[in-house]
Each structure stands twice: as C-alpha cells, then as structure tokens.
Chimera marker file (.cmm) of the C-alpha trace (Angstrom):
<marker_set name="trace">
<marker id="1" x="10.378" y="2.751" z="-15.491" r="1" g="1" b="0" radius="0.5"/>
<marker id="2" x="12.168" y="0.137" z="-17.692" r="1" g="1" b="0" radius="0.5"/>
<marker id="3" x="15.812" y="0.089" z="-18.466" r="1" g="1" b="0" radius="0.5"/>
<marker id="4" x="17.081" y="0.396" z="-22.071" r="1" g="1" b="0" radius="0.5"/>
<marker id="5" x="20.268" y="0.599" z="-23.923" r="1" g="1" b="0" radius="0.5"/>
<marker id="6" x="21.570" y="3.381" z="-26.004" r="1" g="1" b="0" radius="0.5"/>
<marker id="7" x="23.144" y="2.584" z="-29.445" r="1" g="1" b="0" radius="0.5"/>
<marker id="8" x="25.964" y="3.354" z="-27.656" r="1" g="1" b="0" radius="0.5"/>
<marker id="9" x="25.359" y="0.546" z="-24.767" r="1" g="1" b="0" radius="0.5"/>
<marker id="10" x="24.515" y="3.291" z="-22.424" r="1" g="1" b="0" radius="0.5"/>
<marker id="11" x="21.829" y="2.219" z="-19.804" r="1" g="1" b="0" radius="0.5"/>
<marker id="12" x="19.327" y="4.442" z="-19.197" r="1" g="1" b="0" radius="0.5"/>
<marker id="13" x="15.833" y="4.598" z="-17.102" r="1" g="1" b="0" radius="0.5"/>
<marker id="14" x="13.013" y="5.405" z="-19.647" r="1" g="1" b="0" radius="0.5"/>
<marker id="15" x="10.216" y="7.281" z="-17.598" r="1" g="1" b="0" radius="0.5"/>
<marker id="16" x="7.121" y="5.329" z="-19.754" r="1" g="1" b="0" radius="0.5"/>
<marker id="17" x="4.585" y="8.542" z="-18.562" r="1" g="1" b="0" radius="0.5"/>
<marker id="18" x="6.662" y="10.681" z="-21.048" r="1" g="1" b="0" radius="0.5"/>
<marker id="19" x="6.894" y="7.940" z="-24.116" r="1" g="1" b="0" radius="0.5"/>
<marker id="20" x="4.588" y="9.662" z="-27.110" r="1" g="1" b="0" radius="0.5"/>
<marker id="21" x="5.321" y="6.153" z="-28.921" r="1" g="1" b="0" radius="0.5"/>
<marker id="22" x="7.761" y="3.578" z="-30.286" r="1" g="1" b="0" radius="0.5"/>
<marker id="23" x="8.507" y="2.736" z="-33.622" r="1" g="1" b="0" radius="0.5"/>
<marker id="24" x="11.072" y="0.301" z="-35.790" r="1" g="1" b="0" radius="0.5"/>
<marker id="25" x="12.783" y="2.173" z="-38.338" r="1" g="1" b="0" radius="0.5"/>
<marker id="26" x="14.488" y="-0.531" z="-38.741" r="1" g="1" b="0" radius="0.5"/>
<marker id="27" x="16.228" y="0.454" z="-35.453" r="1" g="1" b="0" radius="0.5"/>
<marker id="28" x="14.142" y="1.301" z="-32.575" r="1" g="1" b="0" radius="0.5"/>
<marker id="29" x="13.154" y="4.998" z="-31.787" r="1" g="1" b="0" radius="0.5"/>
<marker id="30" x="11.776" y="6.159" z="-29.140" r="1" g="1" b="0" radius="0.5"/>
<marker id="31" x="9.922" y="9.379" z="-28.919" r="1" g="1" b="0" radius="0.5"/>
<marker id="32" x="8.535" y="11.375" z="-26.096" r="1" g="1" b="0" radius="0.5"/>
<marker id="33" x="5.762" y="14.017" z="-25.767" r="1" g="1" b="0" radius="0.5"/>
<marker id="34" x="8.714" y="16.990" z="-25.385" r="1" g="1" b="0" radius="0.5"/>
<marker id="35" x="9.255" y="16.177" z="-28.712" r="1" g="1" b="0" radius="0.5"/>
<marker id="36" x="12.584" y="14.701" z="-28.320" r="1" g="1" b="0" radius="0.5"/>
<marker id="37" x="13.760" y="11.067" z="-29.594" r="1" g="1" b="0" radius="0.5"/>
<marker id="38" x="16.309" y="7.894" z="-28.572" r="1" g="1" b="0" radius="0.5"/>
<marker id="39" x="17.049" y="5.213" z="-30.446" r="1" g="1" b="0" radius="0.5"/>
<marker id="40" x="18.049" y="1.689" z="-28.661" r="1" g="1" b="0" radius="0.5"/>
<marker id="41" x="19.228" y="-1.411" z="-28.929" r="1" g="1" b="0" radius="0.5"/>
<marker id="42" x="15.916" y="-3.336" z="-27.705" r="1" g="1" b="0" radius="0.5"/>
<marker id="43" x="13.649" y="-4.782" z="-30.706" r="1" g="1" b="0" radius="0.5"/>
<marker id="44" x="10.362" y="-3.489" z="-30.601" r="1" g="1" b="0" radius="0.5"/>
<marker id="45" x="8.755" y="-6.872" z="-29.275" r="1" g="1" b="0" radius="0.5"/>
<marker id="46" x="11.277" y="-6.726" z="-26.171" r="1" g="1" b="0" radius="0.5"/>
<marker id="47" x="9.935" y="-3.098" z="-25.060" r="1" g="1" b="0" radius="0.5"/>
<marker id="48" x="6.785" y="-4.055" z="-25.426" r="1" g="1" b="0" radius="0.5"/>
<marker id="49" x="7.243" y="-7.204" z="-22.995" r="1" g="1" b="0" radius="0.5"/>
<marker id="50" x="9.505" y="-5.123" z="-20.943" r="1" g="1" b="0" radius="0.5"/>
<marker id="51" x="6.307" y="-2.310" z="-20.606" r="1" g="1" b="0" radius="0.5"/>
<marker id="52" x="3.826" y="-5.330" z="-20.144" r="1" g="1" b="0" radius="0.5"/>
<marker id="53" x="5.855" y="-7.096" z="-17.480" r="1" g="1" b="0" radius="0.5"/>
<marker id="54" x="6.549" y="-3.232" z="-15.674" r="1" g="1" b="0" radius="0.5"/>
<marker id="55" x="2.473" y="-2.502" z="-15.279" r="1" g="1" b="0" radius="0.5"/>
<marker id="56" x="1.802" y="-5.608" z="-14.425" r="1" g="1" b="0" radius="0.5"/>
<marker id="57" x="4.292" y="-5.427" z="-11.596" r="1" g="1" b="0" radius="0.5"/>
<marker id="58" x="2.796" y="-1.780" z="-10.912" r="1" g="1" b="0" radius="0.5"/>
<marker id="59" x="-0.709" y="-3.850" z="-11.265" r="1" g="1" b="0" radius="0.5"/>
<marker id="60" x="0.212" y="-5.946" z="-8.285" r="1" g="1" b="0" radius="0.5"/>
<marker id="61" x="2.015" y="-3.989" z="-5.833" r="1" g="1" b="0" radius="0.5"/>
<marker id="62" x="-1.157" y="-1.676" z="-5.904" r="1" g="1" b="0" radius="0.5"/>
<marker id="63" x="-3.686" y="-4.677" z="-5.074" r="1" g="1" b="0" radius="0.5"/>
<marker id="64" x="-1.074" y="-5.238" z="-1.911" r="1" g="1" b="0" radius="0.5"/>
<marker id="65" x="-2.883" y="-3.784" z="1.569" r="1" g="1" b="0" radius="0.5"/>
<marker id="66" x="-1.031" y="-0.672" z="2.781" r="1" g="1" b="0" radius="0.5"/>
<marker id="67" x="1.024" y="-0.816" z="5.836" r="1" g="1" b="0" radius="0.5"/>
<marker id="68" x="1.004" y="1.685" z="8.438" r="1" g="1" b="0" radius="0.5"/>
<marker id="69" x="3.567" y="2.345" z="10.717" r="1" g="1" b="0" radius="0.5"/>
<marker id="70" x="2.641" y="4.103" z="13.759" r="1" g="1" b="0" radius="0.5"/>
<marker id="71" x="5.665" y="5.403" z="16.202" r="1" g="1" b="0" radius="0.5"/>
<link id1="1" id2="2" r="1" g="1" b="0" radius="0.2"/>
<link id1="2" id2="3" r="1" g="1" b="0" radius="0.2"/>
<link id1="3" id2="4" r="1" g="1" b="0" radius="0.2"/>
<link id1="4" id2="5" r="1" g="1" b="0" radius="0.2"/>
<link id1="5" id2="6" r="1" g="1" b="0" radius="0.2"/>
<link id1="6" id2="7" r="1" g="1" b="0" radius="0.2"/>
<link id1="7" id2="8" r="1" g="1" b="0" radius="0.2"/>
<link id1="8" id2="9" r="1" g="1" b="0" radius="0.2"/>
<link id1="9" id2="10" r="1" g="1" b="0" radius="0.2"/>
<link id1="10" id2="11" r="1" g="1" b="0" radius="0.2"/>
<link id1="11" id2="12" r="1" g="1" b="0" radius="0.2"/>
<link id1="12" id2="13" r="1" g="1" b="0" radius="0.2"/>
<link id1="13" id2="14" r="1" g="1" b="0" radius="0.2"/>
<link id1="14" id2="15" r="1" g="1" b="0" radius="0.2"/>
<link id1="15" id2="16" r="1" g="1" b="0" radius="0.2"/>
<link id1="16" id2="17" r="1" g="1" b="0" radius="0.2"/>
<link id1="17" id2="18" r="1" g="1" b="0" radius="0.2"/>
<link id1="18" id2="19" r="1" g="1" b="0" radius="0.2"/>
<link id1="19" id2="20" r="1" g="1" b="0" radius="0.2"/>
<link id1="20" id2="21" r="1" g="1" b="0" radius="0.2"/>
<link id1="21" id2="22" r="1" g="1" b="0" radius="0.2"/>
<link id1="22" id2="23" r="1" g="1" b="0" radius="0.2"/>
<link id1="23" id2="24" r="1" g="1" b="0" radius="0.2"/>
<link id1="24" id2="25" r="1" g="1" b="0" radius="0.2"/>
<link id1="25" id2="26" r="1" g="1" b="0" radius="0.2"/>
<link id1="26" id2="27" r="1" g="1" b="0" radius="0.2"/>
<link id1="27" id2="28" r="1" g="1" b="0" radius="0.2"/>
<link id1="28" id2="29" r="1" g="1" b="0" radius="0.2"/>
<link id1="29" id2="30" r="1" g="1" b="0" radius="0.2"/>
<link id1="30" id2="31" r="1" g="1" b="0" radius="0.2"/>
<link id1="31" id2="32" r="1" g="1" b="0" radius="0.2"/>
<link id1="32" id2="33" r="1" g="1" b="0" radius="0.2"/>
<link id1="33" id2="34" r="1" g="1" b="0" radius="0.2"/>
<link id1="34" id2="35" r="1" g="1" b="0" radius="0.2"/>
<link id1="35" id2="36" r="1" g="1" b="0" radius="0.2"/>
<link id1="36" id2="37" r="1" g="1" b="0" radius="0.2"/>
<link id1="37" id2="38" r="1" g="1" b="0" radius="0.2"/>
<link id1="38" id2="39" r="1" g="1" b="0" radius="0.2"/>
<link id1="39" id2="40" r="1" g="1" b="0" radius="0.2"/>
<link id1="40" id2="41" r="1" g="1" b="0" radius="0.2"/>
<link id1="41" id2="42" r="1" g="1" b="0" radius="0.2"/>
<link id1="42" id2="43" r="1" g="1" b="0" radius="0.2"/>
<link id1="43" id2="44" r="1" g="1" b="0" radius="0.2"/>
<link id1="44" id2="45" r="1" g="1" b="0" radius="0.2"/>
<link id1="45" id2="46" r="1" g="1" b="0" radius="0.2"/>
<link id1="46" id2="47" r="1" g="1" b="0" radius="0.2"/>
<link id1="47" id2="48" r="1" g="1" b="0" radius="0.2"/>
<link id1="48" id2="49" r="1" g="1" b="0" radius="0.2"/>
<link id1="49" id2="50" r="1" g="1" b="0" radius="0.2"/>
<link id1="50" id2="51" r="1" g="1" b="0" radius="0.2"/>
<link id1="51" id2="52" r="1" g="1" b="0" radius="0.2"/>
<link id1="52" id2="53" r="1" g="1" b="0" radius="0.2"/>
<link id1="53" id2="54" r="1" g="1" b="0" radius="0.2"/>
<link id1="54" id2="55" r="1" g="1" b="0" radius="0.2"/>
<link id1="55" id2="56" r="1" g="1" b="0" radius="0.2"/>
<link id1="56" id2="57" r="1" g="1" b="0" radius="0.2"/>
<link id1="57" id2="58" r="1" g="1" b="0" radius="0.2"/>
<link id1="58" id2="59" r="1" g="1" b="0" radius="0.2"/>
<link id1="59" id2="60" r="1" g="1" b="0" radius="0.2"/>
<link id1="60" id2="61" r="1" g="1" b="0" radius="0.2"/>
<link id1="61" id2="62" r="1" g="1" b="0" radius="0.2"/>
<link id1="62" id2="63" r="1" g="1" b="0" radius="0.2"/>
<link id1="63" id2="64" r="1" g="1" b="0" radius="0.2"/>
<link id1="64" id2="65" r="1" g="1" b="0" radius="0.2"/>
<link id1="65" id2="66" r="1" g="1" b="0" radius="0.2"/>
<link id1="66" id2="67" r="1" g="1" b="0" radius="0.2"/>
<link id1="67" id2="68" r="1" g="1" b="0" radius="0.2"/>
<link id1="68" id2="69" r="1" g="1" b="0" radius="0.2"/>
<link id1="69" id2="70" r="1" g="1" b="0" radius="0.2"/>
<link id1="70" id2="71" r="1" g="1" b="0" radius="0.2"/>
</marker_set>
C-alpha cells in the first residue's frame, strides 16, 4: 500500500491490487477495477516511484528467511 493525498489533503492508504490504472488529466486520477475513481495531489512520476520503491520493498522482505517461533 502507498499513501496518497486527496485534493482535499486527506491521507489515504491506496490498496495497489485494486488500481485499474493512473492517468494525468492534468490532475492525477486514479481509477480502480470497481469502477470507482480519486483524484490526488501526487504527480504521476511520484506514484510511480512511490509503487516502484513499495514492490521493491515487498521484493526484499520476501527474499528474507522465515522465522519460526516454536513455544
């Protein structure tokens, strides 16, 4: 999930499984498969560095060994 902000500087957690895509309009809008829509204050560029930097993170927790904790 990455954080954006609303046009009206509400934060919000944007669940990236549900994004259909993104587009600059000039604002940007963000649509989802339920066919519903947000617009935000990030550029285009930033959400697409923000998505980048979130699977990579994602990339490298899952290349991490499990621990297992036995009681």
């Amino acid at each position: 999930m990455i954080m954006v902000t609303k046009l009206n500087n509400q934060k919000i957690l944007l669940n990236l499984e549900t994004v259909k895509y993104i587009e600059a309009v000039p604002d940007t809008l963000i649509f989802f498969t339920n066919g519903e829509s947000v617009m935000v204050l990030e550029s285009l560029e930033s959400l697409s560095d923000a998505v980048l930097s979130y699977q990579a993170t994602v990339f490298k927790r899952s290349q991490e060994p499990v621990q297992v904790l036995i009681p």
